[in-house]
DRENTORSE-859478 format. One record per residue (C-alpha): x, y, z; residue in one letter. Coordinates in steps of 0.05 Angstrom, whole numbers, plus 5000, padded with zeros to 4 digits. Layout:
XYZa ...
//
This chain:
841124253701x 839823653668x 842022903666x 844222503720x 844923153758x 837123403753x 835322623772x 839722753840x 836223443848x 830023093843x 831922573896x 834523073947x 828323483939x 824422933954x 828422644011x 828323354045x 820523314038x 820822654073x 823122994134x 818423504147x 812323344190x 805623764196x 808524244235x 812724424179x 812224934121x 814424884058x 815825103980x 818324953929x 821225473866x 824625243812x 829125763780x 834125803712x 833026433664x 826626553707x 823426313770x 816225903778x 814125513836x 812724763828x 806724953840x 802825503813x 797625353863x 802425473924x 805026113898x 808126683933x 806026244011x 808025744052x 804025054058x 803424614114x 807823974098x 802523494114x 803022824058x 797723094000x 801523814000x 808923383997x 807022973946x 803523603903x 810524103923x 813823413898x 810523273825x 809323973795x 805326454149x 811225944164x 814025774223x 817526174279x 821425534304x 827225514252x 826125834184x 830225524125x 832725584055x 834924944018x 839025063958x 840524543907x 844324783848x 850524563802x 853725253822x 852825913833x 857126453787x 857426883848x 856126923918x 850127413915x 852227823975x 848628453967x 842228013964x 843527764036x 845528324064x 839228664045x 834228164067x 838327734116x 842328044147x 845228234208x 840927754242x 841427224192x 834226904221x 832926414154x 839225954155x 841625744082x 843325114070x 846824934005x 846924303960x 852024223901x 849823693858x 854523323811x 862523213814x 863823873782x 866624393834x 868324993796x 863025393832x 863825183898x 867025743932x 860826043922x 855725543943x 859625463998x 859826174020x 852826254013x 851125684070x 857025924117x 854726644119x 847426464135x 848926044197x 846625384151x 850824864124x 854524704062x 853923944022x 857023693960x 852223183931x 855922713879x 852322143866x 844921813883x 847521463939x 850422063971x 842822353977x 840022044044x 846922134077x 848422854067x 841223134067x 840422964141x 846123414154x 841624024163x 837723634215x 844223654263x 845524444251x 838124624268x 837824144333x 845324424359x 842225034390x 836424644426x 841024164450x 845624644478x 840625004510x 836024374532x 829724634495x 828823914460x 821223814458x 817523084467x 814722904396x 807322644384x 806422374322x 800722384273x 796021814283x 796821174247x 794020454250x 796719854265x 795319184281x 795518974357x 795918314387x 791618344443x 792617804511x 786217354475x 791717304417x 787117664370x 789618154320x 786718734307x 787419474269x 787520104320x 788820834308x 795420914347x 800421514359x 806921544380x 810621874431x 817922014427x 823722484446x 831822474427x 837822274467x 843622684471x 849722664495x 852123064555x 858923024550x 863223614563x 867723534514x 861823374459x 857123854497x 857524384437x 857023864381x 849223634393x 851222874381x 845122454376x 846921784410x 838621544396x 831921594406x 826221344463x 819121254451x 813220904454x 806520754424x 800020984448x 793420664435x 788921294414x 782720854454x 787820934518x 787621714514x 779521644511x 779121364572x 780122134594x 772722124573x 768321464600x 762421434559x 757521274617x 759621934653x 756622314575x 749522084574x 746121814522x 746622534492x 754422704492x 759822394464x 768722554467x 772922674415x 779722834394x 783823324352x 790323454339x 793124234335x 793224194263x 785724134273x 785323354245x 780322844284x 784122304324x 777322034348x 771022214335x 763221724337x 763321954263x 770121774239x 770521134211x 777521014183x 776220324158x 772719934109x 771619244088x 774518874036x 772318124035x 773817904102x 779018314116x 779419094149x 784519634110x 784820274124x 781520844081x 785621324038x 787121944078x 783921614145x 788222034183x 787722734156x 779722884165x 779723494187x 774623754245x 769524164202x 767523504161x 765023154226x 762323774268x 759924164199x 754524564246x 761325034268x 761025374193x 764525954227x 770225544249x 770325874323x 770825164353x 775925014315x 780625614308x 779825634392x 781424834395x 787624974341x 791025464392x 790025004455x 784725444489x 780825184541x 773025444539x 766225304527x 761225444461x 753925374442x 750925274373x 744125194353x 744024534313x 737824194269x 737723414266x 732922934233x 729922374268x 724921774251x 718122104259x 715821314293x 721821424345x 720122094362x 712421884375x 715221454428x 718022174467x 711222484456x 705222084474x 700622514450x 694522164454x 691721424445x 693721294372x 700121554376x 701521064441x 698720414395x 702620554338x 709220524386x 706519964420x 703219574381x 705919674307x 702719014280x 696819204297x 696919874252x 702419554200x 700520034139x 699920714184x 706220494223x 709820504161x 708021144137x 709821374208x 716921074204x 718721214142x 717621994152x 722622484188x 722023064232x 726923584248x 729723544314x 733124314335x 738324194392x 743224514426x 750224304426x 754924544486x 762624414475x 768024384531x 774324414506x 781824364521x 787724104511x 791423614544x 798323884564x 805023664540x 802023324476x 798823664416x 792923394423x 785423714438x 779623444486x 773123624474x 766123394514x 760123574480x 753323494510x 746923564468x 739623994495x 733324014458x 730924644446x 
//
């Protein structure tokens, strides 16, 4: 394939990327006298479709929901039926859907017979401005069935910020999700065809969810925080997904894709979050060390008359106070988690409430 016709490849590829979410799992294997895979680091497995493994699949165990084959090709020589009967068939559970790129058709039969056999969906793909059109097509044949049957589910998506207008008509950037679900139509006469007349939704401030935790009901030693079941922090006292650039606020690269072990590092086993990642609701305890300001910590002890005048009266004792401050101790606590999650979305609650040992 080369030409106009790999550049509309290339654009299809990319366009079916653009509809998968993190739920999603992809690869991508290129194939002519031999096959490869894009890339060599994803080989022989499928990757979550989050953005940094798209856009990696794009330049060089999957799901149970619907499982999916996307063939793009300027033909096929034959229909490669022993092949599907083999591994596909008779229960044909990974639907094939087939893309013919470029006007000629000589092959089609084939291409054709591939997609109709393996309950996917057949597409002739001419030109670049035939792409977006025809590659949505899928989306309709893997929605029929839920639509028929009702099973639709109500879509959170990843978190995002945006700016908000608040009542004092200041602007301002907040992490934000959004809630959403299709609209179909129940017509009898339709009933069997899955049309999609639109969409509903709504957008959630990620500070709104929070409220599910009121920091005055913590203590001054436990703090809330949020995940999503893909194990990435929606809020968190350590995630800061903005910096400063002048005078104005912009997001960080990647603010949205910090995964729970860089913020709670003390779970090296992952057992927090493996338990949080399937929506279980329990508790854990892990021993954690912390360092403090040596000069703060005097303030808890009051051991004995010097230690009380250096906390109160730091002038007084400026070069010793200094020394005192500018050492740390560690500080060996233990941190108690309570988690669930919070039903109907795919999100995680935990409360986390520190002891000293």
């Amino acid at each position: 394939m080369k030409g106009l016709r790999l550049t509309i490849a290339k654009h299809t590829i990319n366009t079916i990327l653009d509809t998968l979410g993190e739920n999603d799992f992809v690869n991508i294997i290129a194939y002519s006298d031999y096959v490869r895979y894009v890339e060599p680091c994803f080989k022989g497995i499928l990757v979550q479709a989050d953005l940094d493994n798209r856009e990696a699949a794009a330049l060089g165990q999957g799901s149970l929901c619907n499982q999916a084959i996307m063939l793009i090709t300027d033909g096929a020589m034959e229909d490669f039926q022993d092949v599907f009967q083999e591994f596909n068939w008779p229960d044909r559970r990974v639907r094939v859907f087939t893309y013919l790129i470029g006007r000629e058709m000589t092959f089609a039969e084939n291409v054709k017979w591939i997609a109709c056999n393996n309950k996917g969906y057949y597409t002739h793909v001419s030109t670049l401005a035939d792409v977006q059109e025809n590659v949505m097509e899928y989306l309709h044949v893997l929605s029929r069935p839920m639509v028929i049957n009702h099973d639709h589910d109500i879509i959170w998506t990843e978190a995002y910020m945006d700016s908000v207008l608040f009542n004092t008509q200041a602007q301002s950037l907040l992490m934000m999700t959004s809630v959403a679900m299709p609209v179909f139509s129940k017509k009898e006469e339709t009933l069997s065809h899955g049309i999609l007349l639109g969409v509903v939704g709504t957008d959630v401030a990620l500070r709104e969810l929070m409220r599910l935790a009121p920091r005055y009901k913590l203590g001054i030693q436990g703090y809330a925080f949020l995940i999503t079941n893909n194990g990435y922090i929606l809020s968190h006292p350590d995630l800061r997904p903005l910096y400063k650039e002048g005078k104005k606020l912009k997001p960080k690269p990647n603010y949205n894709s910090v995964d729970l072990s860089e913020v709670e590092w003390e779970d090296t086993e992952e057992k927090l979050r493996t338990a949080m990642v399937k929506g279980e609701t329990g508790t854990l305890s892990l021993d954690v060390r912390t360092s403090v300001d040596k000069g703060v910590s005097l303030v808890l002890e009051h051991s004995c008359n010097l230690t009380t005048a250096l906390v109160l009266f730091p002038l007084c004792f400026p070069s010793i106070f200094l020394i005192c401050a500018s050492q740390r101790r560690v500080l060996f606590l233990r941190n108690d988690y309570f988690y669930t999650d919070i039903k109907e979305t795919p999100f995680r609650l935990v409360f986390l409430c520190q002891i000293p040992i």
